[in-house]
N, C-alpha and C positions, 0 to 999 in steps of 0.2 A: 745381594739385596735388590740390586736393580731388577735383576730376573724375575724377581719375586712378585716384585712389584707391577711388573709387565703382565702376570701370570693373573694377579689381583683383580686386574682393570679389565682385561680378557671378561673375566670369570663374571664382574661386573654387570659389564655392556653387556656380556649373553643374558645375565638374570633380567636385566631391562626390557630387552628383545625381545624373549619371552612371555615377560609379562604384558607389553602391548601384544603383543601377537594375540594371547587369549584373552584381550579384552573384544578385540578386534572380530574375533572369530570362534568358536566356540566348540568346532568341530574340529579334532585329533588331527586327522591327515590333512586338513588344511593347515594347521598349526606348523605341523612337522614341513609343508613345502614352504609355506614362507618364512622360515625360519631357515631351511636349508638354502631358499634362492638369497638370504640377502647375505647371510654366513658368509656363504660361496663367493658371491660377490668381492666379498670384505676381505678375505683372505688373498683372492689374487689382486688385492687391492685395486680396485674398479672403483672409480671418483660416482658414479650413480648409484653405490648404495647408500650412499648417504644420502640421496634423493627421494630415496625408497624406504630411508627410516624417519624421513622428518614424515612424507608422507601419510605415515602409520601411525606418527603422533595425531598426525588433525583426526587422522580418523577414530583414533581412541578416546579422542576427547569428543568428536562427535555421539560419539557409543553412549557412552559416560553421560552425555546429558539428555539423550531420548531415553535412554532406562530410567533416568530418575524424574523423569514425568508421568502423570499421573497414567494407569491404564486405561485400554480406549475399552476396552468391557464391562468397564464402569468407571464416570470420571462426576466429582464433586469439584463444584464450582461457583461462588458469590452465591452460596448460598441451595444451590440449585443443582437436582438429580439430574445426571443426563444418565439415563440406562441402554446396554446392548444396542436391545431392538429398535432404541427411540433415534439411534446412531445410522442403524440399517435403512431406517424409514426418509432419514433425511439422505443421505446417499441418495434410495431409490431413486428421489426428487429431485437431485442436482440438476441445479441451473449454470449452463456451461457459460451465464452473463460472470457469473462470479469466480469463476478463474481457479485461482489456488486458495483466494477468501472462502470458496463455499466448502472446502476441507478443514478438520482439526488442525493446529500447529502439529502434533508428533505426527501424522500423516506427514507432512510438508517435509518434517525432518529424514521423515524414515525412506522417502523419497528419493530426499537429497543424498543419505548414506548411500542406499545401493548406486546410485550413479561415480559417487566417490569410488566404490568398492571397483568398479567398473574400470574406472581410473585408473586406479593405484593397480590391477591386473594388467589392462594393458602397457601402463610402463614398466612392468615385471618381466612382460612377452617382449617388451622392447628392448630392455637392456639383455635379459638374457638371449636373447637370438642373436643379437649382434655379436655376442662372446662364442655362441656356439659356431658361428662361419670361421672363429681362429681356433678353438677348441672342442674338441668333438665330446667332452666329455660331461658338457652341457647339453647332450640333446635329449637325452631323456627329461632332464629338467625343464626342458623347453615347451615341449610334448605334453607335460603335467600341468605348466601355468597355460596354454590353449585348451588344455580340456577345462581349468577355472575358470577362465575368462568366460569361456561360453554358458557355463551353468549361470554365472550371474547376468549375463545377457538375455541368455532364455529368462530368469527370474524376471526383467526389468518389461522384455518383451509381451510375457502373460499381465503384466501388472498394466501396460499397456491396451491390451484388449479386452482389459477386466472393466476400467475406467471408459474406453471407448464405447462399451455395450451401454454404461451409467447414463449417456450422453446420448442415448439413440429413442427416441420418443415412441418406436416402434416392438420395441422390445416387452416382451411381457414381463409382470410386476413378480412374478416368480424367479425369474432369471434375472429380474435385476434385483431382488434383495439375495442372490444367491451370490450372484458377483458382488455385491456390497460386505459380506461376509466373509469372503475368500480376502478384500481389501485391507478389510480391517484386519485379519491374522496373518497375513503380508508385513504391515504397517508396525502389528503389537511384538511382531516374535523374527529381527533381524536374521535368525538362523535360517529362515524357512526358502526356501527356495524353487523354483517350478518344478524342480523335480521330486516333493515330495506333495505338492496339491496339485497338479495338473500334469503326472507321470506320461501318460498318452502321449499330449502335444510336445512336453521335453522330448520325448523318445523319438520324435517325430525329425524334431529341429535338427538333433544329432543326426541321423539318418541324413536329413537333406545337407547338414555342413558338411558331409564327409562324399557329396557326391559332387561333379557338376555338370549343368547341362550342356549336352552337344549340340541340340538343335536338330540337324537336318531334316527331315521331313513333317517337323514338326507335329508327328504324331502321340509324341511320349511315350515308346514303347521302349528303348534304353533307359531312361530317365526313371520309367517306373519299375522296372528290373531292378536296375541298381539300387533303388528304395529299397525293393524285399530284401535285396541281398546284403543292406547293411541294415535288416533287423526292424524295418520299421514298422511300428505295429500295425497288426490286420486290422485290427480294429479302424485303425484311419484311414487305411486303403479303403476298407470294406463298406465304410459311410459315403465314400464318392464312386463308390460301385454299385450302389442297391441300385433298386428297379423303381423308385418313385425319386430318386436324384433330379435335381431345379434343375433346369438350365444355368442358372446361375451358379450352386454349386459347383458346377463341371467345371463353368468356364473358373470360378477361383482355385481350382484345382488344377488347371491348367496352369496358371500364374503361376502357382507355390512350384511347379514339378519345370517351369523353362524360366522360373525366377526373374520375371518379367511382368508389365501388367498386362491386362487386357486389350487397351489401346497398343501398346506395342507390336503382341501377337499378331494381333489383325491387322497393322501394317504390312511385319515379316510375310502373312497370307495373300496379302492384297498385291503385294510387292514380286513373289514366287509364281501367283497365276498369271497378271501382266506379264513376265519376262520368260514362262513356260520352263518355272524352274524347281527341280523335283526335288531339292534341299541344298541347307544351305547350312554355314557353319558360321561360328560367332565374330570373327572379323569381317567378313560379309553385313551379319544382321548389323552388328555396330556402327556401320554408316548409315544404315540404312537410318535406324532409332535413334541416332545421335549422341550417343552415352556410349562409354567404357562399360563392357560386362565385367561385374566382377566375377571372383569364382570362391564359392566358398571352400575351397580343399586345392590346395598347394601343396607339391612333394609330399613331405611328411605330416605335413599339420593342417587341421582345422582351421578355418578365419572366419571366427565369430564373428568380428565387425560386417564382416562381407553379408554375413544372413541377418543382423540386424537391420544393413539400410536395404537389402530386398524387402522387408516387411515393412517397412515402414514405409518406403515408396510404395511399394500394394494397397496398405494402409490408408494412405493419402489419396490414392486414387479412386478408392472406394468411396470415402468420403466423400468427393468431391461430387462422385456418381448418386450418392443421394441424395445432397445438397441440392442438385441440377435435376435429378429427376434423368439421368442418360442411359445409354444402354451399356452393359454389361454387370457383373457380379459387385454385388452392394456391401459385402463383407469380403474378408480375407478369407482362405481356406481355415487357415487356426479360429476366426473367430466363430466361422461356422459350426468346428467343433466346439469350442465352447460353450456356444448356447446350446449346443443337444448335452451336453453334459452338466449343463445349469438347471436345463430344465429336466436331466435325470433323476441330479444328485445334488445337496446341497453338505457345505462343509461342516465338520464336526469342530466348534470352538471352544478354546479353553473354560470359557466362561459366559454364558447369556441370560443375564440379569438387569 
């Protein structure tokens, strides 16, 4: 009887499991990994998956209540039609005085989800890596939650430069209701992810987490090898290779390719010609810039976080560069594609009424 009953509760827990799982996530093999990492967990009896199940509650209840809010494709309210386009128009016009006020609440929510999801992945790559240094029979598992970690990283990253472009006064009115469109089907449809509206720049991110830069001569001739050779599309090469490329361009393409800003570089340059030094390698530049490198690609695994705060330091320093008015590259190399693919192409949405 007791077996029985042991076998019940099993049977139970897994039906639960499962059904947050696809509340949570809606895609198959994602189902299937987090269901096997917390299983697996649970079974060699690991005191963190239970960390990793209450986890999955907030998050299901998060799910649960941006679905049951009104759609942003069309939302009635006191009375009052907000339509599509009348959504995109106010986007284009964001006042960056208004913060997270001058967005819808289900934007705010849908936000906050992927940072959760972001979460809840990295403490998946956290427990499960720790177990794989005693057991080797977590490392393919390991391997699988770094390649999720990254896709929703990449997702949060593009959602980042999508909002960034909203914010730039410079930007044409084409490009930003293109970016306001891509926002709002980010926001309406939690499955979606950079790899299926901004394929290029995903392809891209991957290529560069799976490399890292050596520096030395700071020419980028390693650095852009290893791009081709882990797949990155020509296409992105090929827009910082044409024959009418900025200056500006270049120099953000330098950034993305020695994962550094622009001020840094031209330190490491300033620094090599004073001291008649024909290259140089990353515990060297590290004093020099005052920062730990990170490295996005370790042994076996990808480190998403690593290529998130490269961009985001790039990010920030561009900023700052238009804010001021200074010299070097006024966008990121991603954002730069961006807007030639804003002002290509605009997104195909569910609904625009």
């Amino acid at each position: 009887m007791k077996s029985s009953l042991k076998t019940t509760d099993i049977t139970t827990s897994e039906i639960s499991l499962k059904k947050m799982i696809k509340t949570f996530v809606v895609d198959h093999s994602k189902t299937k990994l987090i269901f096997k990492t917390i299983s697996k967990l649970q079974k060699d009896n690991v005191p963190n998956a239970q960390i990793l199940e209450q986890q999955l509650g907030g998050l299901t209840q998060l799910c649960n209540l941006i679905r049951e809010m009104p759609s942003l494709y069309r939302k009635n309210s006191d009375n009052e039609q907000r339509t599509f386009n009348a959504l995109v128009e106010h986007l284009s016009h964001y006042n960056t005085a208004d913060g997270a006020l001058g967005f819808p609440l289900k934007a705010i929510l849908s936000q906050a989800l992927l940072i959760a999801k972001i979460q809840f992945f990295r403490a998946c790559v956290r427990f499960v890596t720790i177990q794989n240094i005693r057991d080797p029979s977590y490392h393919t598992l390991d391997n699988q939650l770094h390649e999720e970690l990254a896709e929703a990283v990449y997702t949060q990253l593009a959602e980042q430069i999508l909002l960034d472009i909203l914010q730039q006064k410079s930007i044409s009115k084409i490009q930003k209701h293109s970016a306001a469109e891509y926002l709002i089907d980010i926001w309406e449809d939690d499955a979606l992810e950079a790899t299926n509206f901004c394929p290029l720049i995903n392809a891209a991110w991957l290529a560069r987490n799976h490399i890292d830069s050596t520096l030395g001569s700071l020419l980028g001739t390693t650095e852009y090898i290893n791009l081709v050779n882990e797949y990155c599309p020509s296409e992105f090469l090929d827009f910082f290779d044409r024959s009418d490329v900025s200056e500006d361009e270049r120099n953000a393409f330098e950034e993305f390719l020695f994962d550094m800003t622009y001020e840094e570089i031209s330190l490491l340059r300033h620094h090599m010609d004073k001291e008649h030094i024909a290259a140089i390698n990353c515990e060297n530049a590290e004093a020099i810039i005052g920062r730990t490198i990170d490295h996005e690609h370790t042994d076996d695994f990808i480190q998403p976080m690593a290529l998130h705060r490269s961009f985001m330091r790039r990010q920030r320093a561009a900023q700052l560069r238009n804010a001021n008015n200074t010299q070097g590259p006024k966008q990121t190399a991603e954002t730069y594609i961006m807007l030639y693919l804003l002002q290509k192409e605009s997104p195909q949405t569910k609904r625009k009424t």
